[in-house]
C-alpha positions as CSV (number, residue, x, y, z in Angstrom):
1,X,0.0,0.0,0.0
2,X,1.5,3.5,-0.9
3,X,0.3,6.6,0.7
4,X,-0.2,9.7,-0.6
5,X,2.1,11.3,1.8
6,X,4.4,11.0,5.2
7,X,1.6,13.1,7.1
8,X,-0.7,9.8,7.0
9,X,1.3,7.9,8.9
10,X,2.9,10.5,11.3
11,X,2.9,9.3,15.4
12,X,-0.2,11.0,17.3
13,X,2.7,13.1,19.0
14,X,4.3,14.1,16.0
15,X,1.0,14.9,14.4
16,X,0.2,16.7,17.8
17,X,3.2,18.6,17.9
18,X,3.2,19.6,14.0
19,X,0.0,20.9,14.2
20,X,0.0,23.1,17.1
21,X,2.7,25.0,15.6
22,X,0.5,25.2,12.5
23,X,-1.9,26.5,14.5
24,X,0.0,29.1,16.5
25,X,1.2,30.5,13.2
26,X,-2.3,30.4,11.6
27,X,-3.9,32.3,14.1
28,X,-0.5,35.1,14.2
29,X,-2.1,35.2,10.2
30,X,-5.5,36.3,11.3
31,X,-4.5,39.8,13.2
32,X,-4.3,40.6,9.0
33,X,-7.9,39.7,8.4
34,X,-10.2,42.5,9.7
35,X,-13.3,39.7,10.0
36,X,-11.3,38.0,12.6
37,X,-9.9,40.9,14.4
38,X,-13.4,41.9,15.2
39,X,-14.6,38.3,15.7
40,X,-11.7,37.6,18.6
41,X,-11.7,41.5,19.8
42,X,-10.5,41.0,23.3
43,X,-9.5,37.8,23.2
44,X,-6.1,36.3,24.1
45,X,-5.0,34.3,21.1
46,X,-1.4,34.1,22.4
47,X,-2.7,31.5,25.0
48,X,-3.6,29.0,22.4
49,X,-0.9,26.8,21.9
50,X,-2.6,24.0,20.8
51,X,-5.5,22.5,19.8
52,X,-6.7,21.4,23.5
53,X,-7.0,25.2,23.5
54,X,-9.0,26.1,20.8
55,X,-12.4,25.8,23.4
56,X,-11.2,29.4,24.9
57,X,-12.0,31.4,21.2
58,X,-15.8,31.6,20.1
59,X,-17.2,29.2,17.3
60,X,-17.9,30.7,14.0
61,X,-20.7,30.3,12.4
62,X,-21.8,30.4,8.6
63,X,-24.4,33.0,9.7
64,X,-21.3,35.5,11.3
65,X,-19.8,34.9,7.7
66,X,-22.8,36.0,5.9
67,X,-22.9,38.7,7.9
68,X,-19.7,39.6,7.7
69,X,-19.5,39.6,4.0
70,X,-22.5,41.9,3.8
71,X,-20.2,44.7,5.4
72,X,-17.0,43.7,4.2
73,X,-17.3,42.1,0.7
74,X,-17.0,39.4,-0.4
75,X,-14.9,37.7,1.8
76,X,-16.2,39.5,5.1
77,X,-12.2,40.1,5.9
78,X,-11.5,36.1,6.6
79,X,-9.3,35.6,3.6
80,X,-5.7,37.2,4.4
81,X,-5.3,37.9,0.4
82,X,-7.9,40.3,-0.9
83,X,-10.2,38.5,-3.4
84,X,-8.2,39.7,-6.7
85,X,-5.4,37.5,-5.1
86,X,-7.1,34.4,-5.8
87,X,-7.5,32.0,-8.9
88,X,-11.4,31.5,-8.0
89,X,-14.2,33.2,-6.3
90,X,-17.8,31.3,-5.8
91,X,-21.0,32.1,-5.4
92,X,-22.9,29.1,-2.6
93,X,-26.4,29.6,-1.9
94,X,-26.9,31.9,0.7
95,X,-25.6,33.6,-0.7
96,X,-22.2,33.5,0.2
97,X,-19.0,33.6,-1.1
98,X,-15.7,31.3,-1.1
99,X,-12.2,31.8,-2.4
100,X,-10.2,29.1,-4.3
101,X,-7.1,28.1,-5.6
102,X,-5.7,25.9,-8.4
103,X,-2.0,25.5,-6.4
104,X,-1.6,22.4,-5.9
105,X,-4.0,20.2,-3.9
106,X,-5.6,23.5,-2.3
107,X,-8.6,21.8,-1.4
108,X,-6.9,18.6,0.2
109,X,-8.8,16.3,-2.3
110,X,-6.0,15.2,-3.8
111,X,-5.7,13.1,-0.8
112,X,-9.1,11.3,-1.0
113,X,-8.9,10.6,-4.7
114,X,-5.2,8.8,-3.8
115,X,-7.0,6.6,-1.0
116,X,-9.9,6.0,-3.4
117,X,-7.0,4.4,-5.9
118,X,-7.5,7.4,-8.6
119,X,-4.2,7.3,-10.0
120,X,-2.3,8.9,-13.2
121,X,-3.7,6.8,-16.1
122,X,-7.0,7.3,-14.9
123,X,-9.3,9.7,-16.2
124,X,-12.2,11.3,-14.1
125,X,-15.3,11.9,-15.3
126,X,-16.1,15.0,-13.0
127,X,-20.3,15.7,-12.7
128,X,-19.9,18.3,-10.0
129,X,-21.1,21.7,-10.7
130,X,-18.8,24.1,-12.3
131,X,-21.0,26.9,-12.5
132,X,-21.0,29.4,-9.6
133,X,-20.1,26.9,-6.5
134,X,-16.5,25.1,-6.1
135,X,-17.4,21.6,-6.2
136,X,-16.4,20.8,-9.6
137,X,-13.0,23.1,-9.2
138,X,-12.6,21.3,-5.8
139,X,-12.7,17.8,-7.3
140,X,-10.3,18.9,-10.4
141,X,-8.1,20.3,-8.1
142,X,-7.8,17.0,-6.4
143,X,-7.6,15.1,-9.9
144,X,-4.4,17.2,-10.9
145,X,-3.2,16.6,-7.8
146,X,-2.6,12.7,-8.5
147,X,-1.9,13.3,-12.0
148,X,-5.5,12.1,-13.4
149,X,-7.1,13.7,-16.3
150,X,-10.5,15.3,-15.7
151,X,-13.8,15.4,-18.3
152,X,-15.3,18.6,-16.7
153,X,-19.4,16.9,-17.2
154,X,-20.8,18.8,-14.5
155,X,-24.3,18.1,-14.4
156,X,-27.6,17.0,-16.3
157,X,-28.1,16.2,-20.2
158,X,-27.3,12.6,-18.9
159,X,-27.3,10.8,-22.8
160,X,-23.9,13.1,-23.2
161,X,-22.8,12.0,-20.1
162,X,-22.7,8.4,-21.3
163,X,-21.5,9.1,-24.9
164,X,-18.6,11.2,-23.3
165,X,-17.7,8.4,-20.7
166,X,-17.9,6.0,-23.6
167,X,-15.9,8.2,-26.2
168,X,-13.6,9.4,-23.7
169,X,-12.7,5.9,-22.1
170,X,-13.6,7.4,-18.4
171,X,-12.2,5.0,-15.8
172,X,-13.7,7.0,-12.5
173,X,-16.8,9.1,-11.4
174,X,-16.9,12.0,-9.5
175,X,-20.2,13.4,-8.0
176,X,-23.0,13.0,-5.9
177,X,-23.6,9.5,-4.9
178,X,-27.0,8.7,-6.7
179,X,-26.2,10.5,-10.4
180,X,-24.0,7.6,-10.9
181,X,-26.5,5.5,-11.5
182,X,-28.8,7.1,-13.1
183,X,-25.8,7.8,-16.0
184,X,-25.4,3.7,-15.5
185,X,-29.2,3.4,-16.1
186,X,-28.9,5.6,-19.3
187,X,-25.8,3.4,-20.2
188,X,-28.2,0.4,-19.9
189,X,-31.1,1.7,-21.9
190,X,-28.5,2.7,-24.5
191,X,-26.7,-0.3,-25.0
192,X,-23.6,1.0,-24.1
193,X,-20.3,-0.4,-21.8
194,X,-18.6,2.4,-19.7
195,X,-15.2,1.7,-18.2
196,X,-15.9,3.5,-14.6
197,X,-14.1,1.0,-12.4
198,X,-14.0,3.4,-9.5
199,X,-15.9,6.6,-7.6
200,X,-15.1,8.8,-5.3
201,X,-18.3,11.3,-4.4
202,X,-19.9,13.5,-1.9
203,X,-22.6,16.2,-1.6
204,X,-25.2,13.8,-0.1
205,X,-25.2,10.5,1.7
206,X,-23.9,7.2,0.1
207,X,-26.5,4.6,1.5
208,X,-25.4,1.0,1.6
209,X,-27.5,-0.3,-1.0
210,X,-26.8,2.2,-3.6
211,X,-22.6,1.5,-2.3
212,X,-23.4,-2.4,-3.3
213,X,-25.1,-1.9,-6.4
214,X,-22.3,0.3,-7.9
215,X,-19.5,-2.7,-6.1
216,X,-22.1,-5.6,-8.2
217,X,-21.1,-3.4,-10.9
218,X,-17.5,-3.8,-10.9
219,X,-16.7,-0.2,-9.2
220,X,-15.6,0.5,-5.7
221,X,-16.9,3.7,-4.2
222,X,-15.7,5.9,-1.5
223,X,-16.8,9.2,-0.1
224,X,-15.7,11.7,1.2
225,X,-17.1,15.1,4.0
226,X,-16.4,18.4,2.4
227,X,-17.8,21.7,2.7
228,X,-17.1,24.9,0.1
229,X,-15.4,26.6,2.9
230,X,-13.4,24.1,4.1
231,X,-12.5,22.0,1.5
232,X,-11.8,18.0,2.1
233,X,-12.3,17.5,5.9
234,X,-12.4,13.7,6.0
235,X,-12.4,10.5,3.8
236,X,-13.1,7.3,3.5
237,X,-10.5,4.5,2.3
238,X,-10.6,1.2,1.1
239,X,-10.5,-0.2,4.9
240,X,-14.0,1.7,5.1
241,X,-14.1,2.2,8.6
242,X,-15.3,5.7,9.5
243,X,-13.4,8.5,7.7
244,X,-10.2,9.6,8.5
245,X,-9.4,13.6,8.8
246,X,-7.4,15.3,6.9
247,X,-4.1,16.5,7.9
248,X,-4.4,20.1,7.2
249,X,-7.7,20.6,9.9
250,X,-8.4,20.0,13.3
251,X,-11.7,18.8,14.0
252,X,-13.9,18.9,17.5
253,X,-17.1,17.6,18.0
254,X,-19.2,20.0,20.0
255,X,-22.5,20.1,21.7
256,X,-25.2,21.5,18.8
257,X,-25.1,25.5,19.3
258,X,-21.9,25.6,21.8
259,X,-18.3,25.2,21.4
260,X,-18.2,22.5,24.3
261,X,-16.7,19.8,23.2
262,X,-18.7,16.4,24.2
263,X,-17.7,13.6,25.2
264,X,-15.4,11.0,23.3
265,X,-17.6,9.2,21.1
266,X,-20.8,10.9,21.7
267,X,-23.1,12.6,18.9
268,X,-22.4,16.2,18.2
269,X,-21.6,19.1,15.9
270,X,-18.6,19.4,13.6
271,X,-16.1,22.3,14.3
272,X,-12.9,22.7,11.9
273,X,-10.1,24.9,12.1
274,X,-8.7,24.8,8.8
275,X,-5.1,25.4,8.2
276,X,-5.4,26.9,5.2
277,X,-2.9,30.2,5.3
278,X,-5.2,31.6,2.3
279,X,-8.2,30.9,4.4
280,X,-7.8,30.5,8.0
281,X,-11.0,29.5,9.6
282,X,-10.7,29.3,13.3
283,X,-13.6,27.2,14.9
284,X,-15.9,26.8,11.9
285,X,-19.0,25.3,12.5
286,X,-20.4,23.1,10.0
287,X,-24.2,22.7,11.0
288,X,-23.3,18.6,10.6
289,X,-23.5,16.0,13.3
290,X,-21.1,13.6,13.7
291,X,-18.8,11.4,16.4
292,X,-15.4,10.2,17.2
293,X,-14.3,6.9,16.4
294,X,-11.7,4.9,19.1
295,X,-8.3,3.3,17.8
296,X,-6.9,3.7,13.9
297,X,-7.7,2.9,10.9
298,X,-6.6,-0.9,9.4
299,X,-5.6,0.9,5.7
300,X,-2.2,2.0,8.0
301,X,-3.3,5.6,8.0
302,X,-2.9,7.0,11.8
303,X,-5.3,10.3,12.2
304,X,-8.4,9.9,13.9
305,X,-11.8,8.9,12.7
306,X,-15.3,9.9,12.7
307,X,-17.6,8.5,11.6
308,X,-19.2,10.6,9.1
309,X,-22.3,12.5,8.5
310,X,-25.0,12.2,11.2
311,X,-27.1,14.3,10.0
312,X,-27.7,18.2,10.8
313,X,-27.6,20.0,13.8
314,X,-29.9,22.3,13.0
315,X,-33.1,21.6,10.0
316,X,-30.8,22.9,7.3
317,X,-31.0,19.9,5.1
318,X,-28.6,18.4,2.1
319,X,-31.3,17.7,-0.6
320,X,-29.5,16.5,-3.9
321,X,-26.0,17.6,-3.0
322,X,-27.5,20.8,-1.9
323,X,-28.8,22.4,1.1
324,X,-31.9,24.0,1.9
325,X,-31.9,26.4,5.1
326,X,-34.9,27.7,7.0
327,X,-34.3,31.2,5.4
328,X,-35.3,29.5,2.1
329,X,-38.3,28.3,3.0
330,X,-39.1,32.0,4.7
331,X,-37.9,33.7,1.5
332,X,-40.6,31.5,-0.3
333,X,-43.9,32.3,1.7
334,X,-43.1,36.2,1.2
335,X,-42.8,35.3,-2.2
336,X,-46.8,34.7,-2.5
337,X,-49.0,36.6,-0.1
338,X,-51.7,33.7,0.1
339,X,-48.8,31.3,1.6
340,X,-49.9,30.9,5.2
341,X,-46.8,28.3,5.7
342,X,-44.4,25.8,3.8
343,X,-42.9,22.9,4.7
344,X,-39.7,20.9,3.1
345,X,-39.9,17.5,3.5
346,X,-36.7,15.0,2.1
347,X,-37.6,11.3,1.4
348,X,-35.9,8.9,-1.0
349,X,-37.6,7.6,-4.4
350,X,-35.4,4.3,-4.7
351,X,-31.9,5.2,-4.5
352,X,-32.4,8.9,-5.3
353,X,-33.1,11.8,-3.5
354,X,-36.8,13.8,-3.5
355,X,-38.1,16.7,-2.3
356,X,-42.1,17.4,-1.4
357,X,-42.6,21.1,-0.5
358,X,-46.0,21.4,1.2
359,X,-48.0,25.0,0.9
360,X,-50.5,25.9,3.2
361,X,-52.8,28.2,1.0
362,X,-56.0,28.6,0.1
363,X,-55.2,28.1,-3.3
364,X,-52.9,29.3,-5.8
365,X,-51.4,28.0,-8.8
366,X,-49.0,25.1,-8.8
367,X,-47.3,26.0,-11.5
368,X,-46.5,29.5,-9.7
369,X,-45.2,27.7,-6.6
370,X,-43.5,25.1,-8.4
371,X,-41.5,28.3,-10.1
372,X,-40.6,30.0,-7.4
373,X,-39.2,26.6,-5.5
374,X,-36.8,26.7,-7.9
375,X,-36.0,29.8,-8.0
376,X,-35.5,30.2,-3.9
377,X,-34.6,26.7,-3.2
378,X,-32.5,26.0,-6.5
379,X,-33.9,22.3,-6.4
380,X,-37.2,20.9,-8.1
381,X,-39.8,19.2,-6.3
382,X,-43.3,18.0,-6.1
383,X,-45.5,20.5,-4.9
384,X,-48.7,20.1,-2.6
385,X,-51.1,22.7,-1.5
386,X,-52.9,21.9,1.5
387,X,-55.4,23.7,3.7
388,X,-54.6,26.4,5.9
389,X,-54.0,24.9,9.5
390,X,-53.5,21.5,8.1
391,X,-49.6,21.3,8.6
392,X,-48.2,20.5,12.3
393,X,-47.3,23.2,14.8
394,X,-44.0,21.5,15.6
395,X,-41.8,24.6,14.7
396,X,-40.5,22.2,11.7
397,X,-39.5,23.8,8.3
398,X,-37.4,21.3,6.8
399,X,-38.4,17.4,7.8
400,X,-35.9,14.5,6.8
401,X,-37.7,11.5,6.6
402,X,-34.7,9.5,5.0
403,X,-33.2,6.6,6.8
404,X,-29.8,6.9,7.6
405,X,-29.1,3.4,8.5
């Protein structure tokens, strides 16, 4: 087994030690970044010395950043390079904005696509999005990183996708877990062999059915946990036993809406401090619920291990590799003045994601409210329009009824 680098197999004190002093001098970076100065105003950052510390400085929310880039665009003074500095800036839905790079391996994926066995030779079919958000830069910026060519497919107009694959002679997918299959369906119904022996993905959960149907295939898949702020945060590998975190963060697990760390092994919220020197988030809270794992992992690979994506700490929900927030689903009853209420509810059709979005109105046109879901949430769904006073009074927005397990 090769790895991709020494950092995988460092000693816990070694890795301990190394990144402490990565830390010390990231947060000796942020006194640059105005967002920061006024997020830690009176704080002692000199008396972190290493992660065991990091509990004494406030968590950092995705809400402060939105804020923040309201006064201070785009970045919201986080980035210590002003925006014209970078190679990429995105747009998420939010909106909010994220800086990116094309140096090499800036996102860390190029770690995950070398445990995944995406090698030189291989060329990567890549059906992330490449319009607006990073995903598709992030993934091609892990691709080049192990010397892989890249198809840059991005999504939909799936017959293409299979002629491409086909044409091309791809060997690996990139993308959200369930639009593999439906290009292998297409494949089917056309008549035509791909060569995809592998897959890495992300931007949704990877449920063990869909994992063993793609394995019957002939192709192993792995996933990953990223985030457009963060980059690659942890990964699966072939031992697939939890996912292992990347070298270049440090990540806590926190009570839900604190900074307190729980206890080992317990349920709670993901915090990352990303030692990023172009983007040096301190304490970042994710929204997502995971755990820590005990001992190391049996590919030879010696960071610790979580176990993945639990699920969200608050009802912001990953719908299709994208989220829909509670502000969403606001912004869409003031977009009709007959909408009493609305209510996003996440189920699974087979092995694919779906979205319901309940209305409480009087009435109103479908087609209307079917528009505007799109345009607010950026997803399509089916569309209901119930009585007013028919949905619960559970304080519920966003309801995921998919099973995890």
């Amino acid at each position: 087994m090769t790895f991709y680098d020494t950092l995988e197999t460092r000693s816990a004190d070694q890795r301990t030690s190394d990144q402490a002093a990565a830390l010390r001098e990231q947060l000796k970076r942020v006194t640059c970044a105005p967002g920061f100065a006024s997020h830690l105003a009176g704080l002692d950052t000199d008396s972190v010395q290493s992660a065991d510390d990091l509990t004494a400085l406030p968590v950092l929310r995705k809400s402060d950043l939105i804020k923040a880039q309201t006064e201070r665009a785009p970045f919201g003074g986080f980035t210590t390079k002003p925006a014209r500095h970078f190679h990429h800036v995105f747009q998420s839905p939010g909106p909010i904005y994220e800086p990116g790079g094309t140096d090499h391996d800036w996102w860390r994926m190029g770690r995950f696509l070398h445990a995944a066995g995406v090698v030189a030779g291989d060329i990567v079919q890549n059906c992330f999005g490449y319009h607006l958000t990073p995903a598709g830069m992030i993934f091609e910026n892990g691709a080049r990183a192990v010397g892989a060519a890249v198809l840059p497919a991005g999504t939909g107009q799936t017959e293409l996708q299979v002629t491409a694959a086909r044409d091309v002679g791809c060997t690996a997918y990139a993308g959200t877990p369930d639009y593999l299959k439906i290009i292998l369906d297409k494949a089917d119904e056309m008549g035509v062999t791909l060569s995809f022996s592998k897959a890495v993905v992300g931007g949704g959960a990877l449920f063990p059915s869909l994992r063993q149907e793609y394995v019957d295939r002939g192709i192993s898949c792995l996933q990953c946990y990223a985030t457009a702020d963060l980059g690659n945060i942890a990964y699966e590998s072939a031992a697939m036993e939890g996912m292992i975190i990347d070298e270049h963060v440090i990540v806590e697990i926190v009570t839900p809406g604190t900074g307190t760390p729980v206890a080992p092994g317990e349920v709670g919220e993901v915090v990352v401090t990303s030692l990023n020197p172009d983007y040096p988030l301190i304490r970042f809270a994710t929204g997502d619920l995971s755990a820590m794992m005990p001992g190391q992992s049996p590919c030879g690979r010696t960071n610790a291990r979580i176990r993945g994506w639990m699920g969200r700490a608050d009802q912001t929900t990953k719908i299709k590799g994208m989220f829909v927030r509670p502000e969403q689903v606001a912004a869409l009853v003031d977009k009709h003045d007959e909408i009493v209420k609305a209510r996003v509810i996440a189920t699974r059709e087979g092995e694919m994601d779906s979205m319901t979005v309940q209305i409480e109105s009087p009435g109103g046109n479908d087609t209307a409210y079917a528009k505007s879901v799109v345009e607010v949430l950026k997803l399509k769904g089916a569309i209901e329009v119930v009585a007013p006073g028919s949905l619960p009074k559970d304080g519920l927005v966003i309801e995921d009824q998919r099973v995890y397990e």
